[in-house]
C-alpha positions as CSV (number, residue, x, y, z in Angstrom):
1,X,153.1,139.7,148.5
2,X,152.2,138.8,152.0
3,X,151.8,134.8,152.5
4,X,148.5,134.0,153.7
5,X,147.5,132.1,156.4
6,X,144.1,131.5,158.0
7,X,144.9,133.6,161.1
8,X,141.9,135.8,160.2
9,X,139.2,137.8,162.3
10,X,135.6,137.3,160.4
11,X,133.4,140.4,161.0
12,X,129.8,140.3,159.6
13,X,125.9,141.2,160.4
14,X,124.3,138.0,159.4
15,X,123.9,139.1,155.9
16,X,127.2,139.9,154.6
17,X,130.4,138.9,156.0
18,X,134.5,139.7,155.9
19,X,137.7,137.7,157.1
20,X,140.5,140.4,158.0
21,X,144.0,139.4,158.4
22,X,146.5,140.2,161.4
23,X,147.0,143.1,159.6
24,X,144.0,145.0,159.0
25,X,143.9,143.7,156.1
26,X,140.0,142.8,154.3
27,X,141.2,139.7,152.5
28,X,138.1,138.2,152.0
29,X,134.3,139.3,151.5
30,X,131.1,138.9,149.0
31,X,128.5,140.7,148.0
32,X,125.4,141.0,148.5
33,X,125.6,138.0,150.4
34,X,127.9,135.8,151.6
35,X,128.0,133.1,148.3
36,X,128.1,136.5,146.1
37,X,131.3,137.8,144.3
38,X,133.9,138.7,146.2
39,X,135.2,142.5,146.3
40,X,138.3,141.5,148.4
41,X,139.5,137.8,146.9
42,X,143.3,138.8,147.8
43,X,143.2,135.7,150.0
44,X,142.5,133.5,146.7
45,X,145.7,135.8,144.8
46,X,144.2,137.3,141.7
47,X,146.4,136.7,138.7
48,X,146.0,140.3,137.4
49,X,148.1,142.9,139.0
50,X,146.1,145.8,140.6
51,X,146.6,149.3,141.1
52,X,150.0,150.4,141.6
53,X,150.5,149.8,145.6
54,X,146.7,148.3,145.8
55,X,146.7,144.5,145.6
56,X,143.8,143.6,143.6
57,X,140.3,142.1,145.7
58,X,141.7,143.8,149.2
59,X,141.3,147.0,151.4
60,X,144.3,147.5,153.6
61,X,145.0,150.5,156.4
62,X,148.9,150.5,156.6
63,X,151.3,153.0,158.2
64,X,154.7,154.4,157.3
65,X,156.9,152.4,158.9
66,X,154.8,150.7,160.5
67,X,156.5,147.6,163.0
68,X,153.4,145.9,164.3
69,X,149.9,145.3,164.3
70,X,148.2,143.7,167.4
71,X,144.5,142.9,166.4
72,X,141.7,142.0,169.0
73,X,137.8,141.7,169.2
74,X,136.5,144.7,171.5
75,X,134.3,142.8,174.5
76,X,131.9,140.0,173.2
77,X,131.3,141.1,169.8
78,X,132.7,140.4,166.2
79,X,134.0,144.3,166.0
80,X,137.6,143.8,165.3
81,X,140.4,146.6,166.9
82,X,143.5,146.7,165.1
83,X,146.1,148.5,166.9
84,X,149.1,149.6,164.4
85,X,152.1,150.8,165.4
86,X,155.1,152.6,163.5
87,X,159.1,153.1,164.2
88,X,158.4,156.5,165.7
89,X,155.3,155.1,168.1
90,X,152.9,156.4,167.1
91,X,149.6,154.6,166.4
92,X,146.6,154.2,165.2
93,X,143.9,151.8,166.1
94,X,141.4,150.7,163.6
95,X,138.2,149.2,163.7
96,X,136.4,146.7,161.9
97,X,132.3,146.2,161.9
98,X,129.4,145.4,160.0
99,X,126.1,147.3,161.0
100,X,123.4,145.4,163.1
101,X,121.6,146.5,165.4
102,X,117.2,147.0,165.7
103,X,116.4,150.5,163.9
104,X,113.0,151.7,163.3
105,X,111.5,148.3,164.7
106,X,113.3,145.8,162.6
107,X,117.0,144.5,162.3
108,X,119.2,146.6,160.0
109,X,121.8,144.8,158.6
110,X,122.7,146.4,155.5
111,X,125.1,145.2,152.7
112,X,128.1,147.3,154.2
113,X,131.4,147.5,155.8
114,X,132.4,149.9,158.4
115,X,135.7,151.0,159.4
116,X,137.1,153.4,161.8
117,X,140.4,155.0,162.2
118,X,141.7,156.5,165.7
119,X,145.1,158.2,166.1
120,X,146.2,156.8,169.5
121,X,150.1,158.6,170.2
122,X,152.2,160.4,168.1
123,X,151.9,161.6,164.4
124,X,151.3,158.6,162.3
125,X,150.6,158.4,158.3
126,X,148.1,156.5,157.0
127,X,148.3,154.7,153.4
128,X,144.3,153.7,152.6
129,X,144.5,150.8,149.6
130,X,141.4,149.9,148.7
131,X,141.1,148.1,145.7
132,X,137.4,146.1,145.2
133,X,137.8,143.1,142.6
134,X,134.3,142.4,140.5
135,X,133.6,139.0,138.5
136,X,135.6,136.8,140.4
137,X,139.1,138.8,140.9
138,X,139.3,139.1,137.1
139,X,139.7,142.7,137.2
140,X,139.7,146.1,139.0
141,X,136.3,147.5,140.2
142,X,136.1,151.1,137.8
143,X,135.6,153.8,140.1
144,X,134.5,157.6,139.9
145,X,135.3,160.3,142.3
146,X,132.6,162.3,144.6
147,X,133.1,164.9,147.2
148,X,132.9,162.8,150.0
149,X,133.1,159.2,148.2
150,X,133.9,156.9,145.5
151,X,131.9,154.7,143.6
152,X,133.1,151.2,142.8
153,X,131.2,149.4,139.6
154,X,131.1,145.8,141.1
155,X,129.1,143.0,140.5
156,X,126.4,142.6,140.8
157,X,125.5,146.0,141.9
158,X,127.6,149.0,142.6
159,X,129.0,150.0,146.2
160,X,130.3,153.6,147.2
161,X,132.6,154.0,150.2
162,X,131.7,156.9,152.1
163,X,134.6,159.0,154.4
164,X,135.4,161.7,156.1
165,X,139.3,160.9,154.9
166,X,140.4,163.0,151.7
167,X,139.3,161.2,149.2
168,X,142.1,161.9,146.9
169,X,144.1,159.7,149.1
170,X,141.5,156.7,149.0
171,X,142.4,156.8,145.3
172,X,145.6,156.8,145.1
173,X,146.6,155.3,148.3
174,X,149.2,157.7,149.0
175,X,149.8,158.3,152.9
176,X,148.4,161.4,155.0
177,X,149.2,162.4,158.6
178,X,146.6,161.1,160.9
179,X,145.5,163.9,163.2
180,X,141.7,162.6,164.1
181,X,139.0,159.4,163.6
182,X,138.3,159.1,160.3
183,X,135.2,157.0,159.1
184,X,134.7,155.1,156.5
185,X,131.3,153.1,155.1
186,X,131.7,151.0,152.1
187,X,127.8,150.3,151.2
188,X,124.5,150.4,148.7
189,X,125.6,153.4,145.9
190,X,122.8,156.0,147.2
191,X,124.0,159.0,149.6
192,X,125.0,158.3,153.1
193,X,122.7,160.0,155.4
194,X,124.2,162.4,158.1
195,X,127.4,163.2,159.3
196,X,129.5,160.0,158.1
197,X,131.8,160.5,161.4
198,X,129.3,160.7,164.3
199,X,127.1,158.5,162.2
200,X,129.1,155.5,162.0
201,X,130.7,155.9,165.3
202,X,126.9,156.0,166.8
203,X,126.6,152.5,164.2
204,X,129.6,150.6,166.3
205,X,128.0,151.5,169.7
206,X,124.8,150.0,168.8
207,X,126.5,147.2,167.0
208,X,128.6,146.7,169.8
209,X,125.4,147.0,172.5
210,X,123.3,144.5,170.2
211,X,125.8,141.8,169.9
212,X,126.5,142.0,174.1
213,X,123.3,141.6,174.9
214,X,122.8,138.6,172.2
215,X,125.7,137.2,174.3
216,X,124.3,137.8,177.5
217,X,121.6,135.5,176.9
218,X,123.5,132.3,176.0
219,X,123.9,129.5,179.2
220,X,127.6,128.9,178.6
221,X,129.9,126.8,180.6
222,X,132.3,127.8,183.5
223,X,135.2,126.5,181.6
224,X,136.7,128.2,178.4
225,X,134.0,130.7,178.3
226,X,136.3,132.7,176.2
227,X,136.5,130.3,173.2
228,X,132.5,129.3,173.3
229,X,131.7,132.9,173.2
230,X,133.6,133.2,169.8
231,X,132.5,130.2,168.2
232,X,128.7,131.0,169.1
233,X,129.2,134.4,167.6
234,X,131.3,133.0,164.2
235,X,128.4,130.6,163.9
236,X,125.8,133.4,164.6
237,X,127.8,134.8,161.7
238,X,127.5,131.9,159.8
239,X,123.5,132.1,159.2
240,X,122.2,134.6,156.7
241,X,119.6,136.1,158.5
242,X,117.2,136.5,155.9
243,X,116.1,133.1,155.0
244,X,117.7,131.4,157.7
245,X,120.3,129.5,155.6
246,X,123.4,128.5,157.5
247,X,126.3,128.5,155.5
248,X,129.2,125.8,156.4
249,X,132.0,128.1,156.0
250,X,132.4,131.6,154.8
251,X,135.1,130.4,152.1
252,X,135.6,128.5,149.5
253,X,138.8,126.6,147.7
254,X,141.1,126.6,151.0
255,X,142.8,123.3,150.0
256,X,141.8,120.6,152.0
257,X,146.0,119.9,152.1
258,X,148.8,121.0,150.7
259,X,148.4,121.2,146.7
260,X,145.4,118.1,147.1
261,X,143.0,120.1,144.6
262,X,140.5,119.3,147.2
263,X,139.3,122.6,147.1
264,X,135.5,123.4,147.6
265,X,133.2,126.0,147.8
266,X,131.5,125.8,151.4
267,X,129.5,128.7,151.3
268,X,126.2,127.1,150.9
269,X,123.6,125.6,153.7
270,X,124.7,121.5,153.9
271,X,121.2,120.2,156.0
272,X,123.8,117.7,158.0
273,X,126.2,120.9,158.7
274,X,123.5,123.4,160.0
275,X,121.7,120.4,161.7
276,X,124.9,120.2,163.8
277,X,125.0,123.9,164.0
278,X,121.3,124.4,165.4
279,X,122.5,121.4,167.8
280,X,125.5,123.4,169.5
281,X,123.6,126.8,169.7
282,X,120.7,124.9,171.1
283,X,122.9,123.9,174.1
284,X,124.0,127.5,174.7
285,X,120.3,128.8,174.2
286,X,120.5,130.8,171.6
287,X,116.7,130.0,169.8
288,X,117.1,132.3,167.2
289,X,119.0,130.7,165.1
290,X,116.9,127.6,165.4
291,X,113.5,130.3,164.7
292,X,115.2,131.0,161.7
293,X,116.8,128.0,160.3
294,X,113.6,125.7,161.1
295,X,111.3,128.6,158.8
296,X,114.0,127.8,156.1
297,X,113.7,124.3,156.2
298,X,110.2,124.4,156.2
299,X,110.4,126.4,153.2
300,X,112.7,124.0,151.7
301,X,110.6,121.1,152.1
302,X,107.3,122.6,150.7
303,X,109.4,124.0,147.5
304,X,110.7,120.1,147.2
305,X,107.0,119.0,146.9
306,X,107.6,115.0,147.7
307,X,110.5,115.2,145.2
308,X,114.0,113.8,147.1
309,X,115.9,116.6,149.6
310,X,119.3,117.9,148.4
311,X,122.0,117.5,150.7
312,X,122.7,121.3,150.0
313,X,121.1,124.7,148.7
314,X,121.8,128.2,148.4
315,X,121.3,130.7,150.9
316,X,118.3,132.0,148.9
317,X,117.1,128.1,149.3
318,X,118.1,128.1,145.3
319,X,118.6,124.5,144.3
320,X,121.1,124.7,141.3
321,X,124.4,125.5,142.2
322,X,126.4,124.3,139.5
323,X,130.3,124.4,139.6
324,X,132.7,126.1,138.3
325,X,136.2,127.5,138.0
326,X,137.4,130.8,138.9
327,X,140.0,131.6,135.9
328,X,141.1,134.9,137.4
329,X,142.4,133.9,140.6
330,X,145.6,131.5,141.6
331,X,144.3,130.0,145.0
332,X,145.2,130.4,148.0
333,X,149.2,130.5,148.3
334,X,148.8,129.9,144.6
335,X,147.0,126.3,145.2
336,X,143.9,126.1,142.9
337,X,141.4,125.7,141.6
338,X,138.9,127.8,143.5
339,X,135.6,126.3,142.5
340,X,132.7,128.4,142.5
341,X,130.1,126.0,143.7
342,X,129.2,122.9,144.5
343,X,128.0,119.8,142.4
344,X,127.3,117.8,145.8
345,X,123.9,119.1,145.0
346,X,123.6,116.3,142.4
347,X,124.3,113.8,145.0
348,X,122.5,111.4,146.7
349,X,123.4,111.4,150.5
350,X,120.2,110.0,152.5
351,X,121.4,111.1,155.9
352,X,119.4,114.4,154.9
353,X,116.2,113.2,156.1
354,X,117.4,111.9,159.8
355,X,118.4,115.1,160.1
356,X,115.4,117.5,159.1
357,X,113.3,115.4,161.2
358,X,116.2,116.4,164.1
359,X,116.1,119.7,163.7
360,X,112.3,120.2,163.9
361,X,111.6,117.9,166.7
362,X,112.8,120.5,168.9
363,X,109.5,122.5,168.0
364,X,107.6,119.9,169.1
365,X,108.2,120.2,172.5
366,X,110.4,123.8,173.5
367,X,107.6,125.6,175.0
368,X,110.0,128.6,174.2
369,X,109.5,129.3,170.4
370,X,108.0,131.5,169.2
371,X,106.1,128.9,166.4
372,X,105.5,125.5,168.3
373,X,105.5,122.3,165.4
374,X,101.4,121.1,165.6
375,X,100.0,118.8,163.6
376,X,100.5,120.0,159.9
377,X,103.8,120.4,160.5
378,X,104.4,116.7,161.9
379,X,102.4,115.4,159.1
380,X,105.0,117.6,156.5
381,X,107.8,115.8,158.5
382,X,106.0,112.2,157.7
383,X,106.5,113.0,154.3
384,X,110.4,113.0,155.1
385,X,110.1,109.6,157.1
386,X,108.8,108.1,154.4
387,X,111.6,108.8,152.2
388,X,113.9,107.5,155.2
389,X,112.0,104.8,155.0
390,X,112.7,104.0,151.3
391,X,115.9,105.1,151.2
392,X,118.4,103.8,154.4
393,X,119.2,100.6,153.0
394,X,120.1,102.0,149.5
395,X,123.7,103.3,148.3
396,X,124.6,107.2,148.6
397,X,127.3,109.2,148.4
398,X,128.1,109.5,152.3
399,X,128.7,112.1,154.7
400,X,131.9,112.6,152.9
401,X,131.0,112.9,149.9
402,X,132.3,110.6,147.8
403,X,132.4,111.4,143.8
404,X,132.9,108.7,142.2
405,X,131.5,105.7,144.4
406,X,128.1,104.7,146.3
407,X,127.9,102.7,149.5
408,X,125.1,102.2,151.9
409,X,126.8,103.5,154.5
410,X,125.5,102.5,158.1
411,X,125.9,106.7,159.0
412,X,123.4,107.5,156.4
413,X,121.6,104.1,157.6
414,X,121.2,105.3,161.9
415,X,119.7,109.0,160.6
416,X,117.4,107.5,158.8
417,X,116.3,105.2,161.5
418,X,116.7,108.2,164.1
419,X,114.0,110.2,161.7
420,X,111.5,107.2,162.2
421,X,112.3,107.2,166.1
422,X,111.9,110.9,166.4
423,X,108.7,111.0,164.4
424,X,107.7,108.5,167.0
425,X,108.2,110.9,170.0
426,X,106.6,113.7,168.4
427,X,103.3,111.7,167.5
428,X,103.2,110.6,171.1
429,X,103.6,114.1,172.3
430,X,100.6,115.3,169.9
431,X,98.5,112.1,171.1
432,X,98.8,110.3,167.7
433,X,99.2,106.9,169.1
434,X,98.7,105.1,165.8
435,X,100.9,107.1,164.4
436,X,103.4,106.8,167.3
437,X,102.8,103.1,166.8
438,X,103.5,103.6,162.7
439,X,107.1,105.1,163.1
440,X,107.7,102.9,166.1
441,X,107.6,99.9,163.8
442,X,109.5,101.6,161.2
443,X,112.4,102.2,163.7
444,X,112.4,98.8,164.7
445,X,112.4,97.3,161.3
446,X,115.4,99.7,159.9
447,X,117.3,99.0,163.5
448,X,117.2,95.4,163.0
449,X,118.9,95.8,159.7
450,X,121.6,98.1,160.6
451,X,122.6,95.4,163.5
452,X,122.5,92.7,160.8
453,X,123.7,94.6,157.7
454,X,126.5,96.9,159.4
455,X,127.8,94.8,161.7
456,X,130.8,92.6,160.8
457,X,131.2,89.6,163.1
458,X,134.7,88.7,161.6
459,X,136.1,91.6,163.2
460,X,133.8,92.1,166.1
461,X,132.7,95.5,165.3
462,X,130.8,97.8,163.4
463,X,131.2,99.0,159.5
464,X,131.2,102.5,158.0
465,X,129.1,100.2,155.2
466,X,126.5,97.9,155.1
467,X,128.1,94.1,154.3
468,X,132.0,95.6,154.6
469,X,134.5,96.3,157.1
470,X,135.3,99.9,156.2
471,X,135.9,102.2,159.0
472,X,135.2,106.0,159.5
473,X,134.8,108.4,162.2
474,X,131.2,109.0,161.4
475,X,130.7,105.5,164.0
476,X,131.6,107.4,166.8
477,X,127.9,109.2,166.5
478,X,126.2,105.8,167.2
479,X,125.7,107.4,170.6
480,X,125.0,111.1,170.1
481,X,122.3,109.5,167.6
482,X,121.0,106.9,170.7
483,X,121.2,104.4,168.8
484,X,123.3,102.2,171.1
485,X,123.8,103.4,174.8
486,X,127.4,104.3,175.4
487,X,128.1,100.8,177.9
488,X,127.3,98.6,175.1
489,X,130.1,96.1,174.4
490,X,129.4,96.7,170.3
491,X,130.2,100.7,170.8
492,X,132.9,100.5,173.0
493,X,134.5,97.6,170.3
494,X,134.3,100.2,167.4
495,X,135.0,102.8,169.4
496,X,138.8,100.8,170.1
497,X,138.8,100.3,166.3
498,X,138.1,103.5,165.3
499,X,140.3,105.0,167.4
500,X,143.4,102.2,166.6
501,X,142.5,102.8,162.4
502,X,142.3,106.3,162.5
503,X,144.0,108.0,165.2
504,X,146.9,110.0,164.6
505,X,148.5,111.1,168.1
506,X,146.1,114.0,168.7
507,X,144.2,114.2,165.9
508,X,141.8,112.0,163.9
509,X,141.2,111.3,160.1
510,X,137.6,110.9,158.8
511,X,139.1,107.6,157.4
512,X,142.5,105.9,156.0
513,X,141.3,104.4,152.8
514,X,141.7,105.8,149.5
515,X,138.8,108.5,148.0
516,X,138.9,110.4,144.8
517,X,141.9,111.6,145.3
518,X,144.2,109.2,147.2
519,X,144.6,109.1,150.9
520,X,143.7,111.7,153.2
521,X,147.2,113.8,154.2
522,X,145.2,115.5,156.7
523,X,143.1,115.3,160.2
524,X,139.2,116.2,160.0
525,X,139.4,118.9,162.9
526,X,135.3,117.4,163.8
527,X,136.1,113.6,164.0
528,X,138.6,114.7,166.5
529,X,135.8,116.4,168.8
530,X,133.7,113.1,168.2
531,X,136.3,111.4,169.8
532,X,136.6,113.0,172.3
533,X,133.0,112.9,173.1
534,X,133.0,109.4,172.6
535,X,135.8,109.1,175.5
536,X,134.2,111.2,177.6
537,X,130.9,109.3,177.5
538,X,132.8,105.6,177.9
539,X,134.2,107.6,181.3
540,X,137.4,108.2,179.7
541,X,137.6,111.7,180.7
542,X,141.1,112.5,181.7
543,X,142.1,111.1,178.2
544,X,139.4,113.0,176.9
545,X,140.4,116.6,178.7
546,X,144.2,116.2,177.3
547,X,143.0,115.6,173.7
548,X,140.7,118.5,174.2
549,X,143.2,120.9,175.5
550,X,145.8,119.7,172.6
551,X,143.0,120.6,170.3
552,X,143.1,124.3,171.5
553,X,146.7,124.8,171.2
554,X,145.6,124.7,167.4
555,X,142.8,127.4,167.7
556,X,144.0,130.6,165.2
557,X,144.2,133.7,167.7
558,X,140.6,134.4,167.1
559,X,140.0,131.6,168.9
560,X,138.4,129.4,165.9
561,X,138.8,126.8,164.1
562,X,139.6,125.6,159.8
563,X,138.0,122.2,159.0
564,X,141.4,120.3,158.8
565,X,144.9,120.3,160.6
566,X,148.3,119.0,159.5
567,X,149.1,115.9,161.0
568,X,152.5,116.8,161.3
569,X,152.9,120.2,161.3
570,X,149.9,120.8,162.9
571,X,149.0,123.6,160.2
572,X,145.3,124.6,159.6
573,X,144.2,123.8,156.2
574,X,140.5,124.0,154.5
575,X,137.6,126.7,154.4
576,X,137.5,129.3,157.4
577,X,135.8,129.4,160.3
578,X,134.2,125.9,159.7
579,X,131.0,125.0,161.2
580,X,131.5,121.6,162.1
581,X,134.9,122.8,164.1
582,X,133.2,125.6,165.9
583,X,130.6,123.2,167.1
584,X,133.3,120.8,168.1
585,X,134.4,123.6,170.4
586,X,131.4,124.2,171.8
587,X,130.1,120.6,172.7
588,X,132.7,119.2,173.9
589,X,133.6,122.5,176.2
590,X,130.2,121.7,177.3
591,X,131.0,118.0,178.5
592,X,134.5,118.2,180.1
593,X,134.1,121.7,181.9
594,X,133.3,122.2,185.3
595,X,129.9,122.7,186.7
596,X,128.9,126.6,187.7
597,X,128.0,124.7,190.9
598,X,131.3,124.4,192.2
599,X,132.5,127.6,192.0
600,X,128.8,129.3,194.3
């Protein structure tokens, strides 16, 4: 068995999603959306052994003697080329896609997986091992045989791959000589509608086309265009499209370290995670995502009905997501558990409503959108103020999620002030001065707390909690939040803490002090970025472009980002692509690159 690592190439359409190896190998990929069960799970090593030749939970292209495979993304789009190569030369490239593109007047983005074979040079043969898992990698999807296909019976509704290949060989996985493109479509179990060749091939232009153009209209910086242009798509890829959800990873149970059993289920929408998400995407221009997002937050906050906001929910805006174990499968290089989702959805973690409040102000005042925020919507959002209001000086679980303890932590604290302070903006742009006045007072009263409660004279610097001395990275936002400017003597005094207590050459760790499990063994890929936003914004920005380009050395040759990183190895560890990473990437590309002035 192959060891896995998390140099993987996501392809997706915004409704379902895939992580392919270096190998063109489908390691990873739910149904019928991305926090479904997962047909290929190889990356999580089911227990059960397969098909003879067909790991369990994957779909592989492999040739005889083959010597290397060189994968690549074709232009600015998330279709993956695979380019294998055997002893003899001859080759094959294969490519990887799911369908999206505008058909018939609205986005078609079907519950499917595309592939495409191309013999390049010589006289290759092909082995096809496709294997779908159903209910959780415990066993074999059951298959029956067509003329042109093969069902798979997985959960929760059966799939059919459709090819022009012979489809005795998709079954048994015994090689063929490659003499022309073969297609394959693994989708819904109804009858695939024209040629399958020409069909699918006419699918990857369009999908191709669609995805350039969504490129096109982002306002990227001069500098590492290359990397932004990845992490904009990932994150494109990141949102499920038809509720607007944005997922914070598209994994779940990549250890957190090494055998840590810190292993969680990230394929859910976090408010704080797509609140930074909509943030980074907002800087590039690309309003869709906001469109889409802000409809599922408004959603969200009607269903809660004055009731307190979860820190997470489903895709589908579902509320429950109770977790679990998956029995059937070993973890990723044999590390479990893998958790099937995730009880932070009991938790109290108040930073929620600064942040709902953050993402919808933009309505309020981008003449751009499609849906401008009026009236209603502002009074909706009071409605969230006023739970800020009740709740920043009480104890929650934290940014980070702690399981077993409560703070007031002065993060949680400064987005519940900023939701008072933005509510204030948006009444004075709707001409509600009493209302302006209202949330203006509010600010100030929750402000004066935080500077009494959070600060700790002792040490001359700011707490992650109210009345302590803890520190965490989550300080370094003071700034991005505007709650202190960036030449105040109190920021720049935490910032030197911060960066003393947590810094580890490169890299930084959320914080130092034990959690749930012990200390932290790893670096929290974001809080590095933070840093180096905070540097760059006290004018340390020479320190600030090194740490960024030692940052990149790290980036998986797709050009993304895990959540954490190895302080001394410098190995990616935790769920794949991660959000908060990606929008690392982005902002702080933003901030240190050249302006597109000096190069006219």
């Amino acid at each position: 068995m192959r060891q896995h690592n998390l140099n993987l190439w996501p392809i997706g359409n915004c409704q379902v999603s895939a992580l392919v190896d270096d190998a063109a190998g489908m390691v990873w990929g739910c149904q019928p959306q991305v926090d479904g069960d997962p047909l290929f799970c190889s990356l999580l090593e089911p227990k059960g052994e397969g098909r003879p030749g067909m790991p369990r939970g994957e779909w592989r292209f492999v040739l005889e003697k083959q010597v290397s495979a060189e994968p690549r993304y074709d232009g600015n789009s998330p279709i993956l080329v695979t380019r294998l190569t055997d002893a003899d030369g001859g080759a094959v490239d294969v490519y990887d896609f799911c369908p999206r593109f505008m058909q018939s007047g609205r986005p078609y983005r079907p519950v499917a997986f595309a592939r495409i074979v191309r013999p390049v040079t010589g006289g290759p043969r092909l082995s096809v091992r496709l294997n779908p898992a159903t209910h959780w990698g415990a066993e074999d999807a059951d298959r029956t045989r067509g003329s042109n296909h093969v069902r798979y019976l997985t959960a929760p509704a059966p799939l059919r791959v459709s090819t022009d290949a012979p489809v005795g060989r998709v079954l048994d996985g015994r090689p063929f000589r490659v003499e022309r493109d073969l297609a394959f479509f693994l989708g819904a179990d109804e009858s695939f509608s024209g040629a399958i060749g020409p069909t699918v091939a006419r699918m990857m232009d369009k999908t191709k086309r669609h995805w350039m153009r969504w490129v096109r209209g982002l306002a990227i910086p001069l500098d590492w265009q290359d990397i932004v242009i990845r992490c904009a798509i990932a994150l494109k890829l990141c949102q499920h499209e038809e509720t607007g959800a944005i997922v914070a990873a598209l994994t779940t149970s990549i250890p957190e370290a090494p055998g840590s059993q810190r292993n969680w289920d990230y394929r859910y929408c976090w408010i704080r995670d797509a609140y930074y998400t909509v943030q980074a995407l907002n800087r590039l221009g690309a309003l869709d995502v906001l469109e889409g997002y802000l409809y599922y937050l408004r959603d969200l906050v009607d269903g809660a009905e004055g009731e307190e906001i979860q820190p997470l929910y489903g895709v589908a805006g579902n509320s429950r997501l109770d977790e679990g174990i998956a029995e059937a499968l070993a973890g990723y290089r044999g590390m479990g558990p893998v958790r099937i989702g995730n009880a932070a959805f009991t938790q109290a973690q108040h930073d929620a409503y600064g942040q709902i409040v953050l993402s919808n102000a933009q309505a309020f005042f981008d003449q751009r959108l499609f849906r401008s925020g009026d009236e209603n919507d502002f009074h909706q959002l009071e409605a969230i103020g006023e739970m800020a209001v009740e709740k920043f000086d009480r104890p929650d679980a934290g940014l980070w999620e702690f399981r077993t303890r409560a703070s007031v932590h002065t993060y949680s604290s400064v987005m519940c002030w900023a939701a008072c302070d933005r509510l204030a903006n948006i009444a004075e742009r709707l001409g509600l001065s009493d209302r302006q006045r209202y949330w203006t007072d509010h600010a100030r009263q929750i402000r004066a707390v935080i500077e009494e409660r959070a600060w700790n004279e002792d040490k001359g610097r700011f707490s992650a909690i109210f009345d302590g001395d803890e520190l965490d990275a989550s300080l370094l936002q003071l700034v991005d939040m505007r709650f202190l400017p960036a030449d105040d003597p109190r920021f720049r005094a935490t910032l030197e803490a911060v960066e003393e207590g947590l810094r580890h050459g490169d890299q930084m760790l959320r914080y130092a002090s034990e959690d749930d499990f012990g200390l932290p063994e790893t670096a929290f890929n974001f809080c590095t970025f933070w840093l180096i936003e905070a540097l760059h914004r006290v004018g340390r920005d020479a320190e600030a472009r090194d740490l960024f380009e030692a940052t990149l050395e790290r980036l998986t040759p797709a050009c993304l980002l895990s959540e954490d990183t190895d302080v001394k190895t410098g190995e990616l560890w935790g769920n794949y692509p991660q959000t908060y990473s990606l929008v690392g990437l982005i902002n702080c590309a933003g901030l240190l690159s050249r302006p597109w002035s000096s190069v006219r």
